[in-house]
C-alpha positions, -999 to 999 in steps of 0.1 A, spaced: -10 758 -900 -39 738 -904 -19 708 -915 2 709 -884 -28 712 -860 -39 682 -880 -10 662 -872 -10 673 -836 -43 659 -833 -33 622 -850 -3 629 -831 -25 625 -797 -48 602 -806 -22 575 -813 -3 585 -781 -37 577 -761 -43 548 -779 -10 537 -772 -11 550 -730 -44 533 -732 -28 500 -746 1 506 -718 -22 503 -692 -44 477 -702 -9 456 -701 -2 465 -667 -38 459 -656 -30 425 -669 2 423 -650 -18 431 -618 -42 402 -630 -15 381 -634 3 386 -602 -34 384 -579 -40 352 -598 -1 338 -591 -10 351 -555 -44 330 -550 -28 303 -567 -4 301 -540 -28 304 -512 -49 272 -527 -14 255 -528 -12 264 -490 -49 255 -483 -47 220 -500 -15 213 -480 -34 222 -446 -63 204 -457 -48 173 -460 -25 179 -427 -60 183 -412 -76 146 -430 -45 131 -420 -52 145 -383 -88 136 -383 -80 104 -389 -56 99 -366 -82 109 -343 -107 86 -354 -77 59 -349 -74 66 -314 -112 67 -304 -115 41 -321 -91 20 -299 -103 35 -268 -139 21 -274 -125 -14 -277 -107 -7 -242 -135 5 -228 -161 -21 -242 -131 -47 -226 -136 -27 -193 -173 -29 -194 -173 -69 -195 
């Protein structure tokens, strides 16, 4: 009797060891998906960041060409 109380008890402890193992794989699964996820938002956050460069200075362009019209107005 003792024996199979004995082997109960292994018996468990491996199975929590292995549960515990379980979910430290899916924990990583998690991590791997939330870093997959804010991977893609950089992605999308370099794109607009360079949409908004490439807007600035297109900006910059245009005041730029309306000081010259204006400093041609001025004389």
């Amino acid at each position: 009797m003792l024996q199979v109380v004995e082997e109960l008890v292994r018996a468990n402890y491996r199975l929590k060891k292995e549960l515990a193992q379980w979910e430290k794989k899916g924990t990583n699964k998690q991590a791997e998906e939330k870093l997959t996820q804010l991977n893609r938002e950089l992605e999308q956050l370099k794109r607009e960041n360079r949409v908004l460069r490439e807007r600035e200075k297109l900006i910059q362009n245009k005041l730029e060409r309306l000081e010259v019209k204006l400093d041609k107005i001025n004389l």
